[in-house]
LOVOVEX-430276 format. One record per residue (C-alpha): residue in three letters; z, y, x. Coordinates in steps of 0.02 Angstrom, whole numbers, plus 32768, in hexadecimal, padded with zeros to 4 digits. Layout:
N
koldren:ALA zz:Z yy:Y xx:X
...
This chain:
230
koldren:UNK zz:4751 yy:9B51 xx:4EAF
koldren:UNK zz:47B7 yy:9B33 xx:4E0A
koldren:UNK zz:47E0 yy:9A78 xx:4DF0
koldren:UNK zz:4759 yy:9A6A xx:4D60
koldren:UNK zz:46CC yy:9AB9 xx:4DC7
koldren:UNK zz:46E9 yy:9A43 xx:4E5D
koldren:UNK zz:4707 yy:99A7 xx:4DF7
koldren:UNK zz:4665 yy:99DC xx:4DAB
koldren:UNK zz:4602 yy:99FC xx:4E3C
koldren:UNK zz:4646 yy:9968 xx:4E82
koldren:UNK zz:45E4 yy:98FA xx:4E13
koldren:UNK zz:4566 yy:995C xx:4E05
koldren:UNK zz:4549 yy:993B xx:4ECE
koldren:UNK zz:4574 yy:9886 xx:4EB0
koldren:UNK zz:44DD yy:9879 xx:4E30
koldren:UNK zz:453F yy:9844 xx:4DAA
koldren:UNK zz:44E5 yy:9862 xx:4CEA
koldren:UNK zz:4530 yy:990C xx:4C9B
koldren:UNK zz:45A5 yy:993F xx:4D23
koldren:UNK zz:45F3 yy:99B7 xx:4CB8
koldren:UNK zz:4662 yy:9934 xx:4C54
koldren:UNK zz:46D7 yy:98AE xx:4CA3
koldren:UNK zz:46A8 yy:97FF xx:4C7A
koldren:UNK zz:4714 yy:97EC xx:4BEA
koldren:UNK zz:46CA yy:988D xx:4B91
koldren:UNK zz:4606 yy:9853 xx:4BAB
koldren:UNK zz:45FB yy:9809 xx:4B03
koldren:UNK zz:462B yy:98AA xx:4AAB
koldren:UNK zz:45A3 yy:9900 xx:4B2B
koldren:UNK zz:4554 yy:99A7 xx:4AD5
koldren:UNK zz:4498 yy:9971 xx:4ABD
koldren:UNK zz:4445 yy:9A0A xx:4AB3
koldren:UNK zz:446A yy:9AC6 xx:4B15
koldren:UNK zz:44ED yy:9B2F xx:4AD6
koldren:UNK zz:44AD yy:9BCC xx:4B46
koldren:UNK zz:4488 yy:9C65 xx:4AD4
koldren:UNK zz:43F8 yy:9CD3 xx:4AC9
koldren:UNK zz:43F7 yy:9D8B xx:4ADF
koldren:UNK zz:43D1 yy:9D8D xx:4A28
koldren:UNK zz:4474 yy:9D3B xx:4A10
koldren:UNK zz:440D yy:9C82 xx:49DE
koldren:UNK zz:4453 yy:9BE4 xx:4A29
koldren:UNK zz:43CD yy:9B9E xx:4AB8
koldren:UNK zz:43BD yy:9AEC xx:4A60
koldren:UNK zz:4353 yy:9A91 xx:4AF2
koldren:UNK zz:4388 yy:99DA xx:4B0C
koldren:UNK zz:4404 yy:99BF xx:4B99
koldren:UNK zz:43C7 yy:9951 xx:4C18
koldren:UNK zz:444D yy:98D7 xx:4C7E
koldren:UNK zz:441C yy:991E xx:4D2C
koldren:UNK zz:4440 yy:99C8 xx:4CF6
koldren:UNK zz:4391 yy:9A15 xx:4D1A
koldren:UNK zz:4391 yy:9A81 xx:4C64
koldren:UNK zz:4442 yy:9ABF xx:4C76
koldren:UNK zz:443B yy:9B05 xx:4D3E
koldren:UNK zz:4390 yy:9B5E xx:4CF3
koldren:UNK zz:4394 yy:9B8F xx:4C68
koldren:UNK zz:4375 yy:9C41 xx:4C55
koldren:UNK zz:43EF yy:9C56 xx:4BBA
koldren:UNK zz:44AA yy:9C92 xx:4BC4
koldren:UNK zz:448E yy:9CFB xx:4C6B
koldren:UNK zz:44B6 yy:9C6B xx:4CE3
koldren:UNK zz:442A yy:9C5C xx:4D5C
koldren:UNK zz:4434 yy:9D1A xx:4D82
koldren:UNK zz:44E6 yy:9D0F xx:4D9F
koldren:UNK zz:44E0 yy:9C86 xx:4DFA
koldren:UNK zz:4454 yy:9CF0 xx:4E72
koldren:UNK zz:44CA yy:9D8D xx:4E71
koldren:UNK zz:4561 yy:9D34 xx:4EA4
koldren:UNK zz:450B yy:9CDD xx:4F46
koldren:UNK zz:44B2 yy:9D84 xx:4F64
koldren:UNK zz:4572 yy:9DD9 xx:4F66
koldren:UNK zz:45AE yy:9D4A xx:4FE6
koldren:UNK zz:450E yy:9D71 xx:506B
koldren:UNK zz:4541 yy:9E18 xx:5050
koldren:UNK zz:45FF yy:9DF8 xx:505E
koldren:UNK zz:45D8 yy:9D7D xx:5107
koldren:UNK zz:4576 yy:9E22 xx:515A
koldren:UNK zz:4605 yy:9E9F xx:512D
koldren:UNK zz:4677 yy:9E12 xx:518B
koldren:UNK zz:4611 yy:9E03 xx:522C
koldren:UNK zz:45C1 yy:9EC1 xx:523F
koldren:UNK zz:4639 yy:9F21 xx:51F8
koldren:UNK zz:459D yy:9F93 xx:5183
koldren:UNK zz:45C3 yy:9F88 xx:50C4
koldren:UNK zz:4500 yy:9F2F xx:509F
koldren:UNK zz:449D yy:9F82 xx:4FF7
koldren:UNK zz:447D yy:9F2C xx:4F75
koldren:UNK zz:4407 yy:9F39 xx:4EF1
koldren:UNK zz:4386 yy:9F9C xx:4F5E
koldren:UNK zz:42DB yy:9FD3 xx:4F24
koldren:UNK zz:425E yy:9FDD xx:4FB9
koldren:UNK zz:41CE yy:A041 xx:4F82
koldren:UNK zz:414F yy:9FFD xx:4FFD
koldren:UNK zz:4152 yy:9F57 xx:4FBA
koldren:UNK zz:4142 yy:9F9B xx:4EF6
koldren:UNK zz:409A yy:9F6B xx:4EC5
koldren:UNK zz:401A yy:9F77 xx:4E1C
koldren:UNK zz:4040 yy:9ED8 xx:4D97
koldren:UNK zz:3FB6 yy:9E87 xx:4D89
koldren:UNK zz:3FBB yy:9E67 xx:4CBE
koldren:UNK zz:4039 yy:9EFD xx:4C87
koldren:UNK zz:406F yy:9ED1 xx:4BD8
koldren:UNK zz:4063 yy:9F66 xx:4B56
koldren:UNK zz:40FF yy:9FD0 xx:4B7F
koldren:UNK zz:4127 yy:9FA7 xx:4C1C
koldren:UNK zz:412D yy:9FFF xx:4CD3
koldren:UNK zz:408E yy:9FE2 xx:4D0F
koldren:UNK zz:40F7 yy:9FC2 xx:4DCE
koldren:UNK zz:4147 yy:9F3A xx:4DF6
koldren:UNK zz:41CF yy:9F7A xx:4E44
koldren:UNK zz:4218 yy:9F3A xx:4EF6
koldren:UNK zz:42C7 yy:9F0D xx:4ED2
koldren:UNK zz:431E yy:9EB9 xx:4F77
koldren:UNK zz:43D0 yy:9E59 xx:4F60
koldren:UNK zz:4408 yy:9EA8 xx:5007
koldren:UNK zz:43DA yy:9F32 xx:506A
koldren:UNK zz:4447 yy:9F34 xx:5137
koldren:UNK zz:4409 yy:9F89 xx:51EB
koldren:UNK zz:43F0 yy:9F26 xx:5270
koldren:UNK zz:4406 yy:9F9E xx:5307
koldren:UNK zz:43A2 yy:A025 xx:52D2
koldren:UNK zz:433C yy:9FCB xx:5259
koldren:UNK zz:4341 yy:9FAF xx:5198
koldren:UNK zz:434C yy:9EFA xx:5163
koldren:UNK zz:433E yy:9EB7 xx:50BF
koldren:UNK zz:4381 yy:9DFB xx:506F
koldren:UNK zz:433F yy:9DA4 xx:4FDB
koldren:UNK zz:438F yy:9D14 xx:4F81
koldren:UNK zz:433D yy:9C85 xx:4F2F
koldren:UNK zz:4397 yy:9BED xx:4ED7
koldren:UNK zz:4317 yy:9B67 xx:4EC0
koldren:UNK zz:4342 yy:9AA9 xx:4E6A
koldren:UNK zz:42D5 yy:9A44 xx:4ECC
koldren:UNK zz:42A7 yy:99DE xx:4E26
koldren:UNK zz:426C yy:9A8D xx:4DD2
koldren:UNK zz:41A1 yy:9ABA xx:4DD1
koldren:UNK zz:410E yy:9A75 xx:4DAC
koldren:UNK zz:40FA yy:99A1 xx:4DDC
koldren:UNK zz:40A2 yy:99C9 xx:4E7D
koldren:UNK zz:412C yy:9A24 xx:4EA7
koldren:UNK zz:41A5 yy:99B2 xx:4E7D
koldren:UNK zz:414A yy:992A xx:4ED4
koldren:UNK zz:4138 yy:9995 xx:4F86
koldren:UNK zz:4202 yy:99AD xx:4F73
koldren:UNK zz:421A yy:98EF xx:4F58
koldren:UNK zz:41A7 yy:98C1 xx:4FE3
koldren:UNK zz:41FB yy:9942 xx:5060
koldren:UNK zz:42AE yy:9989 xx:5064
koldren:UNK zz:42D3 yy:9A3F xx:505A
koldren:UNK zz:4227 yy:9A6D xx:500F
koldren:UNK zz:424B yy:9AD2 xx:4F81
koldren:UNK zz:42A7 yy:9B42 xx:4FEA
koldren:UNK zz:4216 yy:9B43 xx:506E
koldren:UNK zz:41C1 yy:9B83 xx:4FB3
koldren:UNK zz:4223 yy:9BFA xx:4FA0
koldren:UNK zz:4223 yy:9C47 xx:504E
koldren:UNK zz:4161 yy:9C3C xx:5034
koldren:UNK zz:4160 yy:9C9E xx:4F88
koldren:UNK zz:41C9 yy:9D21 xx:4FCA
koldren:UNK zz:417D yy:9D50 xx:5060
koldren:UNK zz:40CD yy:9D55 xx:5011
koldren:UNK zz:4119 yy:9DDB xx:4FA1
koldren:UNK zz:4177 yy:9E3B xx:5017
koldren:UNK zz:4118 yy:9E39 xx:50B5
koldren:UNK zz:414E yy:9E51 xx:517D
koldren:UNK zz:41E7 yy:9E21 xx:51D6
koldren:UNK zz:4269 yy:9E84 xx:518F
koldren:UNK zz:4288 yy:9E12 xx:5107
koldren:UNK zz:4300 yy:9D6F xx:510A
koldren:UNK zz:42C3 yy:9D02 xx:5076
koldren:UNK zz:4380 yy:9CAC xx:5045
koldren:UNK zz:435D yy:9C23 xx:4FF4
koldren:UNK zz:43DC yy:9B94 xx:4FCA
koldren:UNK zz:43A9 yy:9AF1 xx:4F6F
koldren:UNK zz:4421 yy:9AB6 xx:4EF0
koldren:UNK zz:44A6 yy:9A80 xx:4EFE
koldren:UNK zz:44A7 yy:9ABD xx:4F97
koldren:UNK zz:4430 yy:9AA2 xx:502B
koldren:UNK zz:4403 yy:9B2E xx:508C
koldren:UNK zz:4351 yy:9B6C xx:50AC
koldren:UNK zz:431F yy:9B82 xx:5172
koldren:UNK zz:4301 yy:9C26 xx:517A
koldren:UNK zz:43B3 yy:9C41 xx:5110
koldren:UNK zz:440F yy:9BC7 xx:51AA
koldren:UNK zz:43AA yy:9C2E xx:5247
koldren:UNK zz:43E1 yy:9CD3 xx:51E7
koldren:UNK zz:449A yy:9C93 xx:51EB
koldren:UNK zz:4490 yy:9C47 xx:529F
koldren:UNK zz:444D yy:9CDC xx:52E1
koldren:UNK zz:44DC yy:9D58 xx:52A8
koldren:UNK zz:4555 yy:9CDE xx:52E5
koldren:UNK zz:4510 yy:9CE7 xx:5388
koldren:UNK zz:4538 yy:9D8F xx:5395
koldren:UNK zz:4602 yy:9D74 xx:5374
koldren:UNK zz:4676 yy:9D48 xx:53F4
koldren:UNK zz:4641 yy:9C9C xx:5440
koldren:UNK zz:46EB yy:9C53 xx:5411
koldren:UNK zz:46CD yy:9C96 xx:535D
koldren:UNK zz:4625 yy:9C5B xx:5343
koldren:UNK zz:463C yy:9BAC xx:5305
koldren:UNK zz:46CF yy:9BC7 xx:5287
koldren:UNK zz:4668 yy:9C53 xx:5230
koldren:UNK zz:45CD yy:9C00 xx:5223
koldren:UNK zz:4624 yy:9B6A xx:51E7
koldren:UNK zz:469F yy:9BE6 xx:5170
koldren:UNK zz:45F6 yy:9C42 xx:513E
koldren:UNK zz:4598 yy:9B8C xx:5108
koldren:UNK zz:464D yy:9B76 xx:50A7
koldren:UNK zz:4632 yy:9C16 xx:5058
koldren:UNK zz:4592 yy:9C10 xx:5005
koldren:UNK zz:4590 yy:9B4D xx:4FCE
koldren:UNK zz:462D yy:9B7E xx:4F6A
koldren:UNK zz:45CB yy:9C0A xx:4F29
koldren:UNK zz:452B yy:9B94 xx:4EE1
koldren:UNK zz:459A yy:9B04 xx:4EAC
koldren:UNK zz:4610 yy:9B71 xx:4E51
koldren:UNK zz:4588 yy:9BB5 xx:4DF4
koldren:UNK zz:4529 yy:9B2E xx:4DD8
koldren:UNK zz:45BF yy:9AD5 xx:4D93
koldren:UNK zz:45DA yy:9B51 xx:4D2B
koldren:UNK zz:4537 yy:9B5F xx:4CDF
koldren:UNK zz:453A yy:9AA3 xx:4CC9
koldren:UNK zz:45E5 yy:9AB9 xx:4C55
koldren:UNK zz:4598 yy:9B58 xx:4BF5
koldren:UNK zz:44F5 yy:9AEE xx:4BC4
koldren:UNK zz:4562 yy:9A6D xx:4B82
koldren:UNK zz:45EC yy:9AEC xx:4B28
koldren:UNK zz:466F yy:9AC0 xx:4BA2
koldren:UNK zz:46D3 yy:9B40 xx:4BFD
């Protein structure tokens, strides 16, 4: 990570108010979010000190980037350990279905778009990632992810599988900044196991490496876009 994007996910893990400045720079703290529209209009929302608004704001591109990038380092980690050069971007047509409220204009199907598309023996396999702030929702589900660790990803996980039924999916989901969902950790864990026993440990540790560096880099950097910083 670049010295700026670890010194601001640093404090960002330390829960320190608007990690994206250094302590002598929070007085001259941007108040509002410098992320631009597609229409080229500044996003304007107030910035709040935990950094909530500016790791989700849909403005400025961020949060898909941020999705892309940790979908290209589950793909990278399976190129690594099986040697197959993993799809991405894959439509599955048996898991398109009608939308329920099409607005005027658009395709009546919503289409099944997977982040990752791999065979397992002679079986196709499919990935889909999910970044979820645990403080993000409506208050019940903030208060269920207070009460109980690791339960917007345990959301997630639901959401996805209800929309793409069966067993050939792994919902991926990562909290931020950075906790992994269980079915992401078993999905890890089990490819491991199929390395070289003296491997097995180093990669699952490199691969954990890996993808935290991919959230808090992004996260970070979303944090210093919102605020005009770069």
């Amino acid at each position: 990570m670049e010295d700026e994007l670890w010194s601001t996910a640093l404090r960002q893990r330390l829960g320190l108010p608007r990690a994206e400045y250094k302590e002598h720079e929070y007085l001259q703290a941007a108040t509002t979010c410098c992320n631009k529209k597609q229409t080229g209009a500044t996003c304007g929302k107030e910035l709040d000190n935990e950094g909530l608004h500016s790791t989700m704001c849909q403005s400025g591109g961020g949060v898909m980037l941020r999705h892309d990038h940790l979908a290209r380092a589950n793909a990278g980690l399976l190129k690594r350990w099986t040697g197959q050069q993993p799809l991405l971007e894959q439509r599955v047509p048996a898991w398109d279905r009608p939308r329920q409220r099409p607005r005027p204009g658009e395709d009546p199907l919503e289409r099944a778009i997977l982040d990752i598309e791999y065979t397992d023996g002679n079986e196709r396999r499919w990935i889909d990632v999910s970044v979820r702030h645990p403080a993000a929702g409506t208050d019940a589900d903030r208060a269920r992810a207070a009460r109980k660790p690791g339960e917007a990803a345990r959301r997630a996980e639901r959401t996805k599988h209800e929309r793409y039924p069966g067993e050939q999916l792994t919902a991926f989901a990562v909290e931020l900044p950075g906790r992994l969902g269980a079915e992401a950790k078993a999905w890890l864990k089990q490819q491991v196991r199929r390395l070289p026993s003296d491997t097995q440990t180093h990669e699952l540790n490199r691969a954990y490496k890996a993808l935290s560096c991919s959230v808090q880099s992004w996260m970070a950097r979303q944090l210093r876009a919102a605020s005009g910083l770069k």
